[in-house]
C-alpha positions in Angstrom: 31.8 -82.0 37.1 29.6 -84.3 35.5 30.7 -87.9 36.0 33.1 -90.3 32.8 30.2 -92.0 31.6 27.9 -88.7 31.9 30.6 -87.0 29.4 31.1 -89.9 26.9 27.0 -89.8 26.6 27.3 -86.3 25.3 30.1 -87.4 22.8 27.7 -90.4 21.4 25.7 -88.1 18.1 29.8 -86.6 17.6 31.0 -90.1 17.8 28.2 -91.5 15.2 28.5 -88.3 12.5 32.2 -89.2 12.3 32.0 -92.9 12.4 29.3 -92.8 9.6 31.8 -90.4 7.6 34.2 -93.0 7.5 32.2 -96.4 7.1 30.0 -94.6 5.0 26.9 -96.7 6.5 24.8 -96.1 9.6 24.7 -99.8 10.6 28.6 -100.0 10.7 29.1 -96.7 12.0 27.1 -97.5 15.1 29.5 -101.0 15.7 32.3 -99.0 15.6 30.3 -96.5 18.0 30.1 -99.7 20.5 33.0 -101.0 20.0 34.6 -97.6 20.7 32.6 -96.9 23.9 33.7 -100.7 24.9 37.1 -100.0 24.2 36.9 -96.5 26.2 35.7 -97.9 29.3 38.0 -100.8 29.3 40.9 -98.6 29.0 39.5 -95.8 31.4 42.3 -95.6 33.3 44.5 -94.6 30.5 42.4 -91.3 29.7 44.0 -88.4 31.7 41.8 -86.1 33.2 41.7 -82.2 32.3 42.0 -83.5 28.7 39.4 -83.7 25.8 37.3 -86.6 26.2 35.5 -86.0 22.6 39.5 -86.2 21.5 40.2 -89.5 23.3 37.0 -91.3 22.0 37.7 -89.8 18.3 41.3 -91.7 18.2 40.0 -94.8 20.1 37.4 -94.7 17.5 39.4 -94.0 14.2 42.3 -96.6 15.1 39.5 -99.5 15.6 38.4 -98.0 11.8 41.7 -98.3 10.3 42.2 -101.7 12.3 38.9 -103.4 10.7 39.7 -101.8 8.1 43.1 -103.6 7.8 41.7 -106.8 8.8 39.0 -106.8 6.0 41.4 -105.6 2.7 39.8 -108.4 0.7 36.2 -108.2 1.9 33.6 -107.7 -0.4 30.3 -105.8 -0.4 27.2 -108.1 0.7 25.1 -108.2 -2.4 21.7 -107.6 0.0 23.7 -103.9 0.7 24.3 -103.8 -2.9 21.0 -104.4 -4.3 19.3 -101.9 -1.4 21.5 -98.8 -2.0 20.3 -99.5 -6.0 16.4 -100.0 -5.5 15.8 -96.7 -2.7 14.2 -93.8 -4.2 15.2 -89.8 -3.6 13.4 -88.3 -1.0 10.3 -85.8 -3.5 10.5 -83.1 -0.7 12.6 -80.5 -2.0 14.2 -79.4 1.2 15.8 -83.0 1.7 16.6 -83.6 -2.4 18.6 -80.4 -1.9 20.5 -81.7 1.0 20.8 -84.9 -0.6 22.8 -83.0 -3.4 25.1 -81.1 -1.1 25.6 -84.7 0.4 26.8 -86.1 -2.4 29.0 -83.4 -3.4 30.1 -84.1 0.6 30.8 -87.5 0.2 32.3 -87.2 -3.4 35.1 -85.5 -1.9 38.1 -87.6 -1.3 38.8 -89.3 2.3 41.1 -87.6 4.0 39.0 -84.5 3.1 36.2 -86.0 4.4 37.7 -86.6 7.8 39.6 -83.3 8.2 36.0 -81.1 7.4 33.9 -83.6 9.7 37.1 -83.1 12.5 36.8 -79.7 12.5 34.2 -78.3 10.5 31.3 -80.5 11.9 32.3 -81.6 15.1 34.2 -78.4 16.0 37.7 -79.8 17.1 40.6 -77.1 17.1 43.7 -78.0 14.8 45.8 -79.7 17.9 43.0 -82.0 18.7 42.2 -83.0 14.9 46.4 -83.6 14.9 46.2 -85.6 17.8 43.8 -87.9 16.5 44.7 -87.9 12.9 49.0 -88.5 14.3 50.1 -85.5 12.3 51.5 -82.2 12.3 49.3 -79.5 12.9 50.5 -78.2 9.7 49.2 -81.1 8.0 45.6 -80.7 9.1 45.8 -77.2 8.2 47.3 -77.7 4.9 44.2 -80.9 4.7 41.6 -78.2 5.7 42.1 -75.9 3.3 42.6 -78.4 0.2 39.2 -79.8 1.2 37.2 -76.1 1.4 38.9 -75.6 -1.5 37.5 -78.7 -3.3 34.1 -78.1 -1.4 33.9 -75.0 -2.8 34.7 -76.4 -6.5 32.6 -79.2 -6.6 29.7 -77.3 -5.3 30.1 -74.5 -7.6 30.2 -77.3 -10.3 27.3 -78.4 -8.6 25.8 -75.5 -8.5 25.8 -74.7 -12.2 24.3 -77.8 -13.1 21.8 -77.7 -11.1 18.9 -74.5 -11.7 17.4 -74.8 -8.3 17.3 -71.4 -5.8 17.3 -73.5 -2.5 20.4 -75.9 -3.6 22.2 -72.2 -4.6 21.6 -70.6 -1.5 22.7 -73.6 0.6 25.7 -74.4 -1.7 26.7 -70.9 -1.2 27.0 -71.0 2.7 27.8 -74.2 3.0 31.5 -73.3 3.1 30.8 -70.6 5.6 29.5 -72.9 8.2 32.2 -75.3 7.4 35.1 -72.8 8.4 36.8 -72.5 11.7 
């Protein structure tokens, strides 16, 4: 059995994906990576083994969100952030201004959607686990999962009409497929 530290490694791109869907930027995402990984080790002795150490590392993770989070209600945005986001220019491949689209439609979607499709669609948590971190029902996250497909599937669709390109159809239209459980 590979060793604590061996198996939080292998959590580290799961851990990143989620942290950057909820800071919505890399560089904060991978602080709240660290601090997670801090906060894991320093608490080792509370995980329990023969449970899901992707699980343990996603709460750790999302409570040390909602706590900076808390901590920073009347923080602005640095202007330097600002300014950047505003002055970058699309990517002119195709292949990446497609996924760029089916990004923003992605991150267009409300938060708790968000969270739910990244829980379970992306990083491939069961419902139980995506309750456990989320501290809800697993009717809840069911109930969450299917209001955010369902508003996937909408805004791509709207998406998809405005936009005439084949590629953005054909991945708008499985999109949702990879997405379900």
């Amino acid at each position: 059995m590979p060793s604590f530290e061996a198996m939080m490694i292998d959590c580290l791109p799961h851990l990143r994906a989620y942290g950057r869907s909820l800071t919505k930027d890399p560089d904060m995402a991978d602080d709240l990576v660290q601090d997670t990984i801090v906060r894991a080790i320093g608490g080792r002795e509370s995980f329990q083994e023969g449970t899901n150490l992707k699980a343990w590392l996603f709460t750790i993770l999302r409570n040390k969100f909602l706590d900076d989070r808390r901590r920073k209600r009347g923080y602005f945005e640095q202007i330097e952030t600002a300014v950047h986001e505003r002055l970058t220019c699309p990517p002119s491949q195709d292949a990446a201004v497609e996924f760029a689209n089916v990004a923003t439609v992605f991150w267009s979607l409300s938060a708790p959607h968000r969270e739910i499709l990244m829980l379970i669609g992306v990083n491939g948590l069961n419902y139980e686990e995506a309750a456990n971190i989320l501290g809800c029902p697993i009717g809840t996250v069911r109930s969450r999962l299917s209001r955010a497909r369902a508003e996937l599937q909408k805004k791509l669709n709207a998406a998809d009409a405005d936009d005439s390109s084949p590629e953005f159809r054909a991945l708008a239209q499985h999109l949702p497929a990879l997405l379900a459980a």
